[in-house]
N, CA, C and O atoms as a printed pandas DataFrame, in Angstrom:
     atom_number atom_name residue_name chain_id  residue_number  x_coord  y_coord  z_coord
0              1         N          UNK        A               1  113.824  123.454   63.577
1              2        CA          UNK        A               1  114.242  123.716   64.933
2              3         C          UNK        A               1  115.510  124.570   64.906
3              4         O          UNK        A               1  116.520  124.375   64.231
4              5         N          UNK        A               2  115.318  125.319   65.566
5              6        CA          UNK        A               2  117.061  126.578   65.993
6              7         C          UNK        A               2  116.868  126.488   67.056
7              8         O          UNK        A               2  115.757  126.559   67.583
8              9         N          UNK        A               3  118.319  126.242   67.815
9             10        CA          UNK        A               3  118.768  125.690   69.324
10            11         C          UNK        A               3  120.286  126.284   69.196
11            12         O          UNK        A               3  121.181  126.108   68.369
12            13         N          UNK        A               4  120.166  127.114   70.456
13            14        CA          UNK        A               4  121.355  127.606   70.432
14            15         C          UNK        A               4  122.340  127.026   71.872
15            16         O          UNK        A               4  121.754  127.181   72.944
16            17         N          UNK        A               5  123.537  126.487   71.944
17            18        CA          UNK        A               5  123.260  126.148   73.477
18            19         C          UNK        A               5  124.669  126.211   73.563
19            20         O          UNK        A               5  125.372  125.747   72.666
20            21         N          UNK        A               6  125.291  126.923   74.902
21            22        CA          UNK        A               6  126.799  127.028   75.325
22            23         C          UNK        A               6  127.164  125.767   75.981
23            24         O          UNK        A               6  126.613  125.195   76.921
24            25         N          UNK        A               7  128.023  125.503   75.415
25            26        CA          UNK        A               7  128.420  124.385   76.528
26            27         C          UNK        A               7  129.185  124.431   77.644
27            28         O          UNK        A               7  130.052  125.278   77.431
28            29         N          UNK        A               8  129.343  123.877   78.922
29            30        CA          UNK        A               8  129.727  124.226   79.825
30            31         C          UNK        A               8  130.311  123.326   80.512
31            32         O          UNK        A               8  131.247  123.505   81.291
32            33         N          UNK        A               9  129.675  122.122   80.198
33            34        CA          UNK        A               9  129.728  120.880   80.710
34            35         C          UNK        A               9  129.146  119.861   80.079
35            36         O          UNK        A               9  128.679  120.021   78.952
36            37         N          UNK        A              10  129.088  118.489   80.825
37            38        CA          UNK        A              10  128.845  117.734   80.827
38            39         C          UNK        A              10  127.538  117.810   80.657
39            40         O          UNK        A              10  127.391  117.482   79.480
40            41         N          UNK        A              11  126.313  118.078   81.180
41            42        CA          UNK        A              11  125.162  118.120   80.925
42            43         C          UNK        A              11  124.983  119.043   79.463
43            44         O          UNK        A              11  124.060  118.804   78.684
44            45         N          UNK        A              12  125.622  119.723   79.306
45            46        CA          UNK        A              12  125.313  120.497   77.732
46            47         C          UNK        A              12  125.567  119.518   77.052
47            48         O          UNK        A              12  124.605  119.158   76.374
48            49         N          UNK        A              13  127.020  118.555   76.871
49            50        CA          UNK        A              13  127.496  117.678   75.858
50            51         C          UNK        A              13  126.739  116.756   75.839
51            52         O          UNK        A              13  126.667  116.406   74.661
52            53         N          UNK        A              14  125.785  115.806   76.774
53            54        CA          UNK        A              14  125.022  114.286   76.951
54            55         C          UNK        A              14  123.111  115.197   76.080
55            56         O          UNK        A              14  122.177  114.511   75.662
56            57         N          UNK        A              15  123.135  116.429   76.082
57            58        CA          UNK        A              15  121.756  117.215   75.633
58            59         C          UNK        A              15  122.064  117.430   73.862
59            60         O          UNK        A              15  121.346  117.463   72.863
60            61         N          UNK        A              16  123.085  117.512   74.051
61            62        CA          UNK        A              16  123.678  117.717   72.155
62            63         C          UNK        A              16  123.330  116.259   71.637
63            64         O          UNK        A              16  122.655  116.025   70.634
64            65         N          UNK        A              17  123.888  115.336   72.462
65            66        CA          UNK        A              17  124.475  113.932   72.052
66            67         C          UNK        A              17  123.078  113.955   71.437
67            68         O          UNK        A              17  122.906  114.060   70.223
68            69         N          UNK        A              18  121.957  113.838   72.443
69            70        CA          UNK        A              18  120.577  113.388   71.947
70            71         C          UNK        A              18  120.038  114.083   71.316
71            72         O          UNK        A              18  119.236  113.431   70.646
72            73         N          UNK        A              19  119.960  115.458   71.022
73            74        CA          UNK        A              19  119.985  115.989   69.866
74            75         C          UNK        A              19  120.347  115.785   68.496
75            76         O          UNK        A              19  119.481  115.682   67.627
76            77         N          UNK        A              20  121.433  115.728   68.275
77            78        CA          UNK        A              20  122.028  115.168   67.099
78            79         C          UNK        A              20  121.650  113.662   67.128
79            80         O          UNK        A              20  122.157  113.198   66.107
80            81         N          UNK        A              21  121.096  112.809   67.706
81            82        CA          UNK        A              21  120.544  111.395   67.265
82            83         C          UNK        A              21  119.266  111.667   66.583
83            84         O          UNK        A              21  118.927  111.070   65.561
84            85         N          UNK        A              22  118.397  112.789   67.297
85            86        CA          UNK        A              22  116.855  112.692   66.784
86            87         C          UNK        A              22  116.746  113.715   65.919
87            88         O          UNK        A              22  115.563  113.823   65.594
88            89         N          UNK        A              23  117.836  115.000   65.079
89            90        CA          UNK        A              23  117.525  115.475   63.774
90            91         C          UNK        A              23  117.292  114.988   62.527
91            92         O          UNK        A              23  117.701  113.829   62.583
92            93         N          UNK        A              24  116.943  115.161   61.614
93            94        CA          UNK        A              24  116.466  114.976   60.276
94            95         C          UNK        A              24  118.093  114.883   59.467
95            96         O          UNK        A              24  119.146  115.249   59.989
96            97         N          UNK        A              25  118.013  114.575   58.744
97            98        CA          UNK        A              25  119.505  114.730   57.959
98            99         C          UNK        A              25  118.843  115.555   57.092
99           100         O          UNK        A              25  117.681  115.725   56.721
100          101         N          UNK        A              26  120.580  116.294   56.753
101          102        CA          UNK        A              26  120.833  117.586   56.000
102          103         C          UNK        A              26  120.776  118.866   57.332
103          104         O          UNK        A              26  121.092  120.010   57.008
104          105         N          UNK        A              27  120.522  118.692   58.230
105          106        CA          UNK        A              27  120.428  119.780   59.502
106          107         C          UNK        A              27  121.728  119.760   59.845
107          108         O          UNK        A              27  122.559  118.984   60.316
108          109         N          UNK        A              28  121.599  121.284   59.310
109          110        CA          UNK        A              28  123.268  122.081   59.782
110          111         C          UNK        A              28  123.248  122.194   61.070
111          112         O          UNK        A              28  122.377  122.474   61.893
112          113         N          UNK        A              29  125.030  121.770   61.141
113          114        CA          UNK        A              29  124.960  122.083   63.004
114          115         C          UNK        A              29  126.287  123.118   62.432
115          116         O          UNK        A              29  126.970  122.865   61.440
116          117         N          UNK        A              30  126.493  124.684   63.593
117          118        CA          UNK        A              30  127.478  125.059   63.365
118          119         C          UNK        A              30  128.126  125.442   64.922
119          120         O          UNK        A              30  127.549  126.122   65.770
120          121         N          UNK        A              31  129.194  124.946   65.024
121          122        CA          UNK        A              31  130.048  125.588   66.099
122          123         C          UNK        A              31  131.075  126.685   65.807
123          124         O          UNK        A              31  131.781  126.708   64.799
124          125         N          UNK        A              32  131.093  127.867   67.092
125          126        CA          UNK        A              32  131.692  129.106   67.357
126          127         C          UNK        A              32  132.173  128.956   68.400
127          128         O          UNK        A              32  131.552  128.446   69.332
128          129         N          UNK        A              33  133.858  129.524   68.519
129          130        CA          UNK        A              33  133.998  129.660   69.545
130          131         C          UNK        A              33  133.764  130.536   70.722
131          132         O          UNK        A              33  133.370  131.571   70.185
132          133         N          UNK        A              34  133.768  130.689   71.654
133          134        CA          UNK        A              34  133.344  131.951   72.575
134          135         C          UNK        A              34  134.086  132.926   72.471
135          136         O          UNK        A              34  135.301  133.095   72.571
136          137         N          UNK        A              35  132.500  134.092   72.076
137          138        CA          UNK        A              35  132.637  135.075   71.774
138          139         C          UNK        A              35  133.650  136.053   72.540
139          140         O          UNK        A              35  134.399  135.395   73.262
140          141         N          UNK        A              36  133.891  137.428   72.596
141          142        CA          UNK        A              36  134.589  138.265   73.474
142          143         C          UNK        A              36  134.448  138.157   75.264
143          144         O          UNK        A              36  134.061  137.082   75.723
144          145         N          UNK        A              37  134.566  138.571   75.607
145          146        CA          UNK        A              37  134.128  138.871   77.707
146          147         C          UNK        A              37  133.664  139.797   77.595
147          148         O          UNK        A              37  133.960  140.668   76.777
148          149         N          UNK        A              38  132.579  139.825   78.633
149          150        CA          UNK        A              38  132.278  141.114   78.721
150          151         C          UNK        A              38  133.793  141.937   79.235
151          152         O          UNK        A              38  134.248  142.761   78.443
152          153         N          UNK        A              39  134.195  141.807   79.944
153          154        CA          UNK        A              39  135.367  142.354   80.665
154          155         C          UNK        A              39  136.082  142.829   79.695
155          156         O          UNK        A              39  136.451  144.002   79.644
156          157         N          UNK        A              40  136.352  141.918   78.805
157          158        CA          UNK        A              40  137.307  142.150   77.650
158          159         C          UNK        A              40  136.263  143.604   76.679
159          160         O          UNK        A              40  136.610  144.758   76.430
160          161         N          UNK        A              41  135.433  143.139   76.473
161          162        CA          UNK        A              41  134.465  144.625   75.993
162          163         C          UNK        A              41  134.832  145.795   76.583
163          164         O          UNK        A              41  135.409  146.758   76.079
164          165         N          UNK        A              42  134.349  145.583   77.980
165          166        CA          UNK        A              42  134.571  147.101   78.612
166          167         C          UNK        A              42  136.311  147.185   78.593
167          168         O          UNK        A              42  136.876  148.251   78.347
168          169         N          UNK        A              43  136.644  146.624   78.723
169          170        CA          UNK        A              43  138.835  147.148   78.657
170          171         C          UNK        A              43  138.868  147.667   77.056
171          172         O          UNK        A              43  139.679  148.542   76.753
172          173         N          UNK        A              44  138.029  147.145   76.113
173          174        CA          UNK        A              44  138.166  147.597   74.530
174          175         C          UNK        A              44  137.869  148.945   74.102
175          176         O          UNK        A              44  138.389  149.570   73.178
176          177         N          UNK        A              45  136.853  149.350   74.997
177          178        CA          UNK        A              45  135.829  150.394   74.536
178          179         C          UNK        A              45  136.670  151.448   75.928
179          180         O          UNK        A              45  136.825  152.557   75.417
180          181         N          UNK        A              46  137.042  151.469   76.918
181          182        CA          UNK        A              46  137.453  152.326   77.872
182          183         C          UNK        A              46  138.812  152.278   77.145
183          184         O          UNK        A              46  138.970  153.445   76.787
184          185         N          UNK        A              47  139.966  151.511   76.697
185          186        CA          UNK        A              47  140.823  151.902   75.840
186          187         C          UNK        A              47  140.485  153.134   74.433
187          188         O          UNK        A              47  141.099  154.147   74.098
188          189         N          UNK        A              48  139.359  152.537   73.928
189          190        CA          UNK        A              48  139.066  153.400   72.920
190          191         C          UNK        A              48  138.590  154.482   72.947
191          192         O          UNK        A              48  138.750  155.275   72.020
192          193         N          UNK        A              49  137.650  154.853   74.407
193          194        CA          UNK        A              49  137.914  156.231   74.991
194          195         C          UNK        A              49  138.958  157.102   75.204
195          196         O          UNK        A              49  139.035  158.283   74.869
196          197         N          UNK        A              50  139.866  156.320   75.873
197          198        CA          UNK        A              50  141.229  157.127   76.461
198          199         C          UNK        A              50  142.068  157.346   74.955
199          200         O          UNK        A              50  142.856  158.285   74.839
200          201         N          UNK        A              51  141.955  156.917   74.452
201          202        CA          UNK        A              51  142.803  157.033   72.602
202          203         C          UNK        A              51  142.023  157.958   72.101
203          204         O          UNK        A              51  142.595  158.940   71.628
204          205         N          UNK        A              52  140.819  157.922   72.069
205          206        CA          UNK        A              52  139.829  159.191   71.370
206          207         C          UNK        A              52  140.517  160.342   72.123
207          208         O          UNK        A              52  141.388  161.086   71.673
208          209         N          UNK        A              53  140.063  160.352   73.143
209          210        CA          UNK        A              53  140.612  161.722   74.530
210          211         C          UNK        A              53  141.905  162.277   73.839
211          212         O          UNK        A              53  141.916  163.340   73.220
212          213         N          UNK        A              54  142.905  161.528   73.989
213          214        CA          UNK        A              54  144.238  161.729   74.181
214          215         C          UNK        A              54  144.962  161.937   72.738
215          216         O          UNK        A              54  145.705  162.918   72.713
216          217         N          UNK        A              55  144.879  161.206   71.557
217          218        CA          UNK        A              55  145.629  161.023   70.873
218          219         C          UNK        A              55  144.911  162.261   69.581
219          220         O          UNK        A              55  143.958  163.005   69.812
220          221         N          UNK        A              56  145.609  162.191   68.381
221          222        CA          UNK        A              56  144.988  162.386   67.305
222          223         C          UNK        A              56  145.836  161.353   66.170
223          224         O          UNK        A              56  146.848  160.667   66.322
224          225         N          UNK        A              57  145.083  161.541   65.166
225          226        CA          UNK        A              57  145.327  160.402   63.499
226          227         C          UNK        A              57  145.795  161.387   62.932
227          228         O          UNK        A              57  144.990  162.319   62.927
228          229         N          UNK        A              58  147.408  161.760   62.106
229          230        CA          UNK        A              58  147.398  162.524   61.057
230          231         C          UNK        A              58  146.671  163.705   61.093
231          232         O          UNK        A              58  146.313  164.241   60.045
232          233         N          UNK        A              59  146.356  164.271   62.424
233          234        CA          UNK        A              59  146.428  165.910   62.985
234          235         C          UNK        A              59  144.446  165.775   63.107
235          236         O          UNK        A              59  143.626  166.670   62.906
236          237         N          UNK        A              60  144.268  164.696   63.401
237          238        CA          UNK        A              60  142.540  164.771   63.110
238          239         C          UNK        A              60  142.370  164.202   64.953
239          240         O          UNK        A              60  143.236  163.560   65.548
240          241         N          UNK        A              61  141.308  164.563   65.422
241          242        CA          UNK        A              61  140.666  164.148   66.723
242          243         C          UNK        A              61  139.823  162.954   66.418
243          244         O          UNK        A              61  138.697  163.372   66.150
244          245         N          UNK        A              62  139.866  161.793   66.349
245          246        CA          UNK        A              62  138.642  160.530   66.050
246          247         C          UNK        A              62  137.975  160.234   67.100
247          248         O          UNK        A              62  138.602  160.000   68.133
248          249         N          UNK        A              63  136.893  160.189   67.091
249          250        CA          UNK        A              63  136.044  159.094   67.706
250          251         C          UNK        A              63  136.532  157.834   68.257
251          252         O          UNK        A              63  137.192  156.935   67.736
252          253         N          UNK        A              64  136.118  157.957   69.277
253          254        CA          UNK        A              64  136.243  156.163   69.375
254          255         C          UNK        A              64  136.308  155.087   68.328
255          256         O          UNK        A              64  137.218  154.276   68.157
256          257         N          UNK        A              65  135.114  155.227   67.612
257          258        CA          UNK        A              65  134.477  154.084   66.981
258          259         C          UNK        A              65  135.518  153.928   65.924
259          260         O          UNK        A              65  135.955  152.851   65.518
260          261         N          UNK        A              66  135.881  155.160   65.508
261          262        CA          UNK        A              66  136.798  155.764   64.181
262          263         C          UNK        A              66  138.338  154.302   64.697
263          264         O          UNK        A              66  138.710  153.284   64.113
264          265         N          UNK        A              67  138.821  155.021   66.116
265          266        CA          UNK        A              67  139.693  154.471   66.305
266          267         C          UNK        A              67  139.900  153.096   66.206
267          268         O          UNK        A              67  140.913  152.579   65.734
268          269         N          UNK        A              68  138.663  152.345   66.780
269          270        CA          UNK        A              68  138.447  150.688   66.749
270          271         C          UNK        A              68  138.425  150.610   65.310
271          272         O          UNK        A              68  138.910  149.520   65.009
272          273         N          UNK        A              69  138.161  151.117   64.498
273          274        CA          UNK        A              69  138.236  150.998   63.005
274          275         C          UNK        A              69  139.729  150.848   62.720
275          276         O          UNK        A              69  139.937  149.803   62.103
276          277         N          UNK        A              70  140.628  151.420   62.922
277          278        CA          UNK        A              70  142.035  151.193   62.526
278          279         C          UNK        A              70  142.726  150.401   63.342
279          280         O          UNK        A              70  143.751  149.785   63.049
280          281         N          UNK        A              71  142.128  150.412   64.444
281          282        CA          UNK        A              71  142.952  148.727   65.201
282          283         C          UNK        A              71  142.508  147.724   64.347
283          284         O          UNK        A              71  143.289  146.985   63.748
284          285         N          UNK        A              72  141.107  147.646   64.243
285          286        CA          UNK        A              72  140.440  146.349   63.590
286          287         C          UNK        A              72  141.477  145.652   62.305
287          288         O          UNK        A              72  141.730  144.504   61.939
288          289         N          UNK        A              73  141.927  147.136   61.843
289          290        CA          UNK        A              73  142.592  146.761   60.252
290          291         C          UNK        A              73  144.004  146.365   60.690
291          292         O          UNK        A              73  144.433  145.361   60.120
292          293         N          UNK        A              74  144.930  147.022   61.708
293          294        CA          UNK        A              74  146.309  146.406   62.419
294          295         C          UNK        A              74  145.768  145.082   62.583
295          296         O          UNK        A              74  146.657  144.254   62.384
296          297         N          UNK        A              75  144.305  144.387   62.960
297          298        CA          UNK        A              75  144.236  142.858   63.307
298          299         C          UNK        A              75  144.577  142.143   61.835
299          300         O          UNK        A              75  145.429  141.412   61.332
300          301         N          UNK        A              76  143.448  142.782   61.511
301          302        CA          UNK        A              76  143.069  141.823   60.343
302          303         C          UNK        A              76  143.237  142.826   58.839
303          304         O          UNK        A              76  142.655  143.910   58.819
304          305         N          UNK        A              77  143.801  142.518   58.004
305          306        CA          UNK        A              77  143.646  143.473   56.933
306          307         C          UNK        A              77  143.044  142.913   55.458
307          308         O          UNK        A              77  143.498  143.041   54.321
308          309         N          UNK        A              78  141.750  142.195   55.988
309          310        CA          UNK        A              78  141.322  141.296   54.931
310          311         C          UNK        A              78  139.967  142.681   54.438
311          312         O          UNK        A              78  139.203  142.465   53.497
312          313         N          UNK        A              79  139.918  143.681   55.052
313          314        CA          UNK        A              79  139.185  144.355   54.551
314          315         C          UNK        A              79  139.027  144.603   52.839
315          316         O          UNK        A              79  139.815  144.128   52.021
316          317         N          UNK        A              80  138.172  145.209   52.592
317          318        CA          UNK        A              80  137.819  145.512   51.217
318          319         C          UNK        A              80  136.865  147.077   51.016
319          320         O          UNK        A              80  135.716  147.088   51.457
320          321         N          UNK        A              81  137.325  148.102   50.464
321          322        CA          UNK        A              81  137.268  149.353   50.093
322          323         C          UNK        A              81  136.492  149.537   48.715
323          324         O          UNK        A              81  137.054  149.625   47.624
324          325         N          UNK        A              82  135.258  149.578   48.905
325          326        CA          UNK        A              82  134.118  149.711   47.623
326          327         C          UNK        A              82  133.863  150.775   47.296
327          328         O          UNK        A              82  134.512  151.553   47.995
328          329         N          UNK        A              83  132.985  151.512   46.280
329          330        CA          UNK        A              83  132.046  152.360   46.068
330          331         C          UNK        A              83  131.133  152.335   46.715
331          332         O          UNK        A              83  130.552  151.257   46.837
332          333         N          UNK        A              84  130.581  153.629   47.464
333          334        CA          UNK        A              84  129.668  153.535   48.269
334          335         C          UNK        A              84  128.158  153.814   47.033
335          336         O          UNK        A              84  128.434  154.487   46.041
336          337         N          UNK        A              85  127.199  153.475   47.116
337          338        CA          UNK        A              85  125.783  153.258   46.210
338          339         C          UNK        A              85  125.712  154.230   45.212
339          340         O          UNK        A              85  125.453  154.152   44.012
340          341         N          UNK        A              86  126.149  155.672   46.349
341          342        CA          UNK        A              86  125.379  156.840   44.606
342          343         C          UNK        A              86  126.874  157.058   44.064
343          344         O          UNK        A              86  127.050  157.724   43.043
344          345         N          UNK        A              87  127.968  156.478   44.775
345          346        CA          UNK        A              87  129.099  157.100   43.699
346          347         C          UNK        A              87  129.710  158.334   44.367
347          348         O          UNK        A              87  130.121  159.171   43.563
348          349         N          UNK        A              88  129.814  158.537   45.259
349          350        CA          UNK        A              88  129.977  159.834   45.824
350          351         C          UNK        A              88  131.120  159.474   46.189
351          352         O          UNK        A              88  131.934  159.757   45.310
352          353         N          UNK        A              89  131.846  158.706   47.559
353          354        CA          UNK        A              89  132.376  158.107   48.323
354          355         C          UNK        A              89  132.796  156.791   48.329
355          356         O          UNK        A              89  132.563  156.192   47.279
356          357         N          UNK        A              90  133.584  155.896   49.579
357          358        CA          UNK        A              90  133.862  154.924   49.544
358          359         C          UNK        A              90  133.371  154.356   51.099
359          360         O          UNK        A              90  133.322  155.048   52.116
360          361         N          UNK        A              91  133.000  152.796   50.977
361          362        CA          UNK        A              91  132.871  152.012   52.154
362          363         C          UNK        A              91  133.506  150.875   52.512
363          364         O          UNK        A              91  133.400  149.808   51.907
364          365         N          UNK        A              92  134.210  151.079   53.546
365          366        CA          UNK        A              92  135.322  149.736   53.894
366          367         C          UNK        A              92  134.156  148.640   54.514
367          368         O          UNK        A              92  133.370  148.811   55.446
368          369         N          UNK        A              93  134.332  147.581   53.728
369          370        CA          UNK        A              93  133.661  146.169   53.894
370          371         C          UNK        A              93  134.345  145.469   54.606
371          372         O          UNK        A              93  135.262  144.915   54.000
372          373         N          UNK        A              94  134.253  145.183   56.048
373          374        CA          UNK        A              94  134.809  144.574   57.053
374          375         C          UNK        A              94  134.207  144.208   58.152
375          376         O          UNK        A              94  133.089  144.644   58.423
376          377         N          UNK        A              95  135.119  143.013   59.258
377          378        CA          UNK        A              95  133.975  142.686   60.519
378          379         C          UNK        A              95  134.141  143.741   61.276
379          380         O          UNK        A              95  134.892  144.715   61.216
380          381         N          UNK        A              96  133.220  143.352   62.090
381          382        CA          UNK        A              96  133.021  144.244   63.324
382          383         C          UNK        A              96  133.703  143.101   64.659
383          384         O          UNK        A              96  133.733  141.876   64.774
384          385         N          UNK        A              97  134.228  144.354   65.585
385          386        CA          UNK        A              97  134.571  143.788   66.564
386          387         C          UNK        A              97  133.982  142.517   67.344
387          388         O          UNK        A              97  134.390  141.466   67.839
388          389         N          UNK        A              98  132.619  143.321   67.142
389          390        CA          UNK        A              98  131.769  142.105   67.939
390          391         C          UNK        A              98  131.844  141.186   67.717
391          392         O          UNK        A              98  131.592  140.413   68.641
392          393         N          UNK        A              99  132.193  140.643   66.515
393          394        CA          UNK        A              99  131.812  139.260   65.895
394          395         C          UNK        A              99  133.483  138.341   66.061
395          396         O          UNK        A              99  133.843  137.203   65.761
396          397         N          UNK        A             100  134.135  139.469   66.658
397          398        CA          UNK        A             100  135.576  138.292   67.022
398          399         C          UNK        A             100  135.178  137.340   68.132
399          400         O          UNK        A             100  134.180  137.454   68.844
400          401         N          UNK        A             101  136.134  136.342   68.187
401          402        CA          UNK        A             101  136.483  135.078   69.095
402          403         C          UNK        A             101  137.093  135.552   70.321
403          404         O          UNK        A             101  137.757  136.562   70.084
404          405         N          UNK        A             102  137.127  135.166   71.701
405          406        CA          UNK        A             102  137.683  135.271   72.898
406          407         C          UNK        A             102  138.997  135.359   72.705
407          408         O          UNK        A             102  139.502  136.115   73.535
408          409         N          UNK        A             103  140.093  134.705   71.634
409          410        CA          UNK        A             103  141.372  134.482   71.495
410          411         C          UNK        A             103  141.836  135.637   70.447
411          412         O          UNK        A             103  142.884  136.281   70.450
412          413         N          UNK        A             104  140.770  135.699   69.578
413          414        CA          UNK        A             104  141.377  137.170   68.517
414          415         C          UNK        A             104  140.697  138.058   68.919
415          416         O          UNK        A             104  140.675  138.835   67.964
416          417         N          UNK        A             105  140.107  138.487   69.708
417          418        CA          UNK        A             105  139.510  139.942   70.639
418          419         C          UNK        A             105  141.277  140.408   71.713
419          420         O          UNK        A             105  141.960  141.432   71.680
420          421         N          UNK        A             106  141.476  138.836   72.698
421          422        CA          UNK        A             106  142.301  139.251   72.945
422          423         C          UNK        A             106  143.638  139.805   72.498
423          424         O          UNK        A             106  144.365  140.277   73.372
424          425         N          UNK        A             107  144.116  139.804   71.035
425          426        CA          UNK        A             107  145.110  139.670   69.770
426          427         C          UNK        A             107  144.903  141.142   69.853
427          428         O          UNK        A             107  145.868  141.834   70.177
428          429         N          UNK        A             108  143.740  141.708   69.592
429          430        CA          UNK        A             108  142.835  142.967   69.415
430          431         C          UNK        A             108  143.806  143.918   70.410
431          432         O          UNK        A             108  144.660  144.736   70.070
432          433         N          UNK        A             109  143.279  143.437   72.046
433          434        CA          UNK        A             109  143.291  144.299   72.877
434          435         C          UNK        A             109  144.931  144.782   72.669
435          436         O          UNK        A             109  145.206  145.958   72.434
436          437         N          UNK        A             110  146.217  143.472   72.814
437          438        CA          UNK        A             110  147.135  143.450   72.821
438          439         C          UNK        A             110  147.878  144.466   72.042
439          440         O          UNK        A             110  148.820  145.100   72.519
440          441         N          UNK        A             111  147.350  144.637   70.596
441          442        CA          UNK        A             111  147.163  145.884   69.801
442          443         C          UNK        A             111  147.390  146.909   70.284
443          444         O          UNK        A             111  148.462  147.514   70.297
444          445         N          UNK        A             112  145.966  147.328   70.921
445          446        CA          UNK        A             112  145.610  148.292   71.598
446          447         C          UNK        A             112  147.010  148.674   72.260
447          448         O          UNK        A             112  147.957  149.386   71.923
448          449         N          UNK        A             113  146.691  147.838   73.407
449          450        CA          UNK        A             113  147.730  148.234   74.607
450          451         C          UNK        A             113  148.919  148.592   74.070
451          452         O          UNK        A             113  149.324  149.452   74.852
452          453         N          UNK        A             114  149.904  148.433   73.033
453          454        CA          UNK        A             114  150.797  148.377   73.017
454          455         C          UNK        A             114  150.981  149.597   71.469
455          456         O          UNK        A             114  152.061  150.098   71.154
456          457         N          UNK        A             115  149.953  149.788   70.888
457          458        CA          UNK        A             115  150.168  151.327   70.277
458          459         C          UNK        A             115  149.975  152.111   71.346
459          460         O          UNK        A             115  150.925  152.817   71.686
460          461         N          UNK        A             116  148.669  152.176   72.148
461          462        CA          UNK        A             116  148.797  152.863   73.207
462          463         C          UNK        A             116  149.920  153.658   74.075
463          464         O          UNK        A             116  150.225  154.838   74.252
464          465         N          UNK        A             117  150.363  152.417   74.512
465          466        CA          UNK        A             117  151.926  152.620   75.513
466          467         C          UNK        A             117  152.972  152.979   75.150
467          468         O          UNK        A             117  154.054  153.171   75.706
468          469         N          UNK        A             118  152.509  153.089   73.909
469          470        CA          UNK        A             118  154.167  153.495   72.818
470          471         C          UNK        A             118  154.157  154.709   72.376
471          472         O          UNK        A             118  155.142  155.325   71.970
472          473         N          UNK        A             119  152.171  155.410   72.488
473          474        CA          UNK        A             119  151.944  156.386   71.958
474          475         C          UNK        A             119  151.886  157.427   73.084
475          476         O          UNK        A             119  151.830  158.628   72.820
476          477         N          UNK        A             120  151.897  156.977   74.289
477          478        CA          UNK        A             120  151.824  157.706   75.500
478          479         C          UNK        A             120  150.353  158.125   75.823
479          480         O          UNK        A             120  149.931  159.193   76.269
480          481         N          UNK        A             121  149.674  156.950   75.463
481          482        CA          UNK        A             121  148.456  157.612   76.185
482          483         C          UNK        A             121  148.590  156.642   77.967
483          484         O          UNK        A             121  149.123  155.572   78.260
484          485         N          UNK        A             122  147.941  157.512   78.669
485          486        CA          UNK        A             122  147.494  157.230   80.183
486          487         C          UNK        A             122  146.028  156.581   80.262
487          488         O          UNK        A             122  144.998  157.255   80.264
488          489         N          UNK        A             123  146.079  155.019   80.334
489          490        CA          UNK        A             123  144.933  154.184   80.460
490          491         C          UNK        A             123  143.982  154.820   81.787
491          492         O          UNK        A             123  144.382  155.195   82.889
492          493         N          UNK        A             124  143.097  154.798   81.437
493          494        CA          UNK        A             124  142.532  155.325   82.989
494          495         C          UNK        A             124  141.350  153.932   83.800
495          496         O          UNK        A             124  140.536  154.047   84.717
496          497         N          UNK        A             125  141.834  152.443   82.780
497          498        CA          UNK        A             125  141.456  151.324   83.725
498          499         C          UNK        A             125  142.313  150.586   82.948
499          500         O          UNK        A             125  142.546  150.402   81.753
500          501         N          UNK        A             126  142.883  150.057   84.517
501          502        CA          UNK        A             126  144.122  149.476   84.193
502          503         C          UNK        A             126  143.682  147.926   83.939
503          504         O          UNK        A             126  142.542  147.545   84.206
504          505         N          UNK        A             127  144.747  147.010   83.367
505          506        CA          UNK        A             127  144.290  145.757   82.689
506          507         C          UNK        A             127  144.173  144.523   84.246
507          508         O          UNK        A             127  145.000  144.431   85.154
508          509         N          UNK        A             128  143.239  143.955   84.129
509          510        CA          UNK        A             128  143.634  142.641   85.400
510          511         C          UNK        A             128  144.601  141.981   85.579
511          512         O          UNK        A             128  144.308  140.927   86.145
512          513         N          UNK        A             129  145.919  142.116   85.311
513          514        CA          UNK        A             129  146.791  141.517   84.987
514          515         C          UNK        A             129  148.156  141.471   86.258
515          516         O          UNK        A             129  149.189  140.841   86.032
C-alpha cells in the first residue's frame, strides 16, 4: 500500500491513527514537512526573472535557472562538483529548489531579496508583506 495524505486536521490525524494500527510491520512511514507555496514559487521564479533581466555574473547575462543555481548554493553549500560521464566537463550534484521545505524555501527567498536590493535590481512583484 502507498498512501500519501496532508494533514490538516483532525480528521487526517484519527485516518492515520487507524492506519498505522492495521499495517504489517516493517512498513515505512515517512513524514515531510510542507513543501514550498505556490505563492512562494511564483515570488521565486518572478524574482529570478527580474535578476536574469537586470543583473549580470562576472560580465555574463544568466538565465534564470542559472541564477536559482547560485542562490541555491548561498542556501546550502553541501553541493558536490563531479566529472561529468565522457570526461569532458563537470556536474554540480545538488537539490533542486523544488524539493525544499516551506521554512528553507522561505531562507531561499530572503536570499534573494536581499542580494537583490543590494544589487539594485527593481522587483517588478512586490512581496505580500
Amino acid at each position: 500500500m502507498t498512501a500519501v495524505v496532508t494533514i490538516r486536521g483532525k480528521k487526517e490525524r484519527e485516518r492515520l491513527h487507524r492506519w498505522v494500527d492495521g499495517v504489517p510491520d516493517l512498513t515505512r512511514v515517512v513524514f515531510h514537512e510542507p513543501k514550498r507555496s505556490l505563492p512562494q514559487n511564483d515570488r521565486y521564479w518572478a524574482c529570478m526573472t527580474d535578476i536574469a533581466r537586470q543583473c549580470e555574473y562576472h560580465g555574463l547575462k544568466l538565465p534564470k535557472e542559472d541564477w536559482s543555481q547560485l542562490f541555491l548554493d548561498a542556501l546550502d553549500r553541501d553541493s558536490r562538483l563531479v566529472p561529468n560521464l565522457d570526461g569532458t566537463g563537470f556536474v554540480n550534484l545538488r537539490h533542486s529548489s523544488s524539493q525544499l521545505g516551506h521554512a528553507r524555501f522561505s531562507d531561499l527567498l530572503e536570499i534573494v531579496m536581499e542580494w537583490g536590493t543590494r544589487n539594485g535590481v527593481t522587483w517588478s512583484d512586490k512581496p505580500d508583506e
